[in-house]
C-alpha positions in Angstrom: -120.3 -144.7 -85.9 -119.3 -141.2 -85.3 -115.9 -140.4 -85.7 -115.8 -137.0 -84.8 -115.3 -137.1 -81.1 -112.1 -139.1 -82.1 -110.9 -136.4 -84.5 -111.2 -134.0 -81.9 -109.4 -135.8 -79.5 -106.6 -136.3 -81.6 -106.5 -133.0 -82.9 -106.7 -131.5 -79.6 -103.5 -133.8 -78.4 -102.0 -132.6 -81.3 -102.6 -128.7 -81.0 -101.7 -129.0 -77.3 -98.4 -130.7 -77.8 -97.8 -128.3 -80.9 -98.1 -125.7 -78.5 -95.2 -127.2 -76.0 -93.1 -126.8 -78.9 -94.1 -123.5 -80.6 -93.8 -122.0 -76.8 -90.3 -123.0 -76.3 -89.4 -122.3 -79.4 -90.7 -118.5 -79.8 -89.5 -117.9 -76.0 -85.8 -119.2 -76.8 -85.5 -116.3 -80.2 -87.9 -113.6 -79.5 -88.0 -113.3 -75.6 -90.8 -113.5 -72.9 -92.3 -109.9 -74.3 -93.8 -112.1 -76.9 -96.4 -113.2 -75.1 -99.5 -110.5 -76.2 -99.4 -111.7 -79.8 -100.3 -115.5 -78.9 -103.2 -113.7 -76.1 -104.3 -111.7 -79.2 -104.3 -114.4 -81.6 -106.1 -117.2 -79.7 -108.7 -114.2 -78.4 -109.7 -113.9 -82.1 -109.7 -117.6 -82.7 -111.8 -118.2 -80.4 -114.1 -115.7 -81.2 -114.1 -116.9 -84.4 -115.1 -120.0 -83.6 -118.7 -118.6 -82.1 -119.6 -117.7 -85.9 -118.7 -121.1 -87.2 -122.0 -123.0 -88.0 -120.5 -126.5 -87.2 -119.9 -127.7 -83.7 -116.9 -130.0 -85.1 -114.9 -127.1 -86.7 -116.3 -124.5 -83.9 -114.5 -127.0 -81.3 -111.2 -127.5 -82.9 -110.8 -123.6 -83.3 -111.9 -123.4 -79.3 -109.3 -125.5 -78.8 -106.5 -123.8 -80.5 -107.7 -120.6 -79.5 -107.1 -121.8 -75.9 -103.8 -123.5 -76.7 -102.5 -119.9 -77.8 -103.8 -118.1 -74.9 -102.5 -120.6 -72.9 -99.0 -120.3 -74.7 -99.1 -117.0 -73.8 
């Protein structure tokens, strides 16, 4: 049985609805000029994720690349 689609289900729930929090949380004491940091951050993840050799760890950064662009 392959458990791996599960992880990444559950990981990705997890990310997303970290991302609800961190959002909130970094817009309430740094402002809403914060925003080209996460952009930045999730750009690089992402693009690390294109050199990763596994499709289970090259998904989970895809998708927490795009839940900090999406943050931002």
């Amino acid at each position: 049985m392959m458990w791996e689609g599960l992880a990444i289900g559950l990981f990705s729930l997890g990310i997303i609805g970290f991302g609800f929090f961190w959002v909130i949380r970094m817009e309430y004491y740094l402002g809403y000029l914060w925003w080209p940091y996460p952009l930045l951050l999730g750009i690089g993840i992402i693009v690390l994720s294109l050199f990763v050799a596994d499709a289970g760890w090259s998904a989970l950064l895809g998708v927490t690349g795009a839940s900090f662009i999406w943050g931002a």
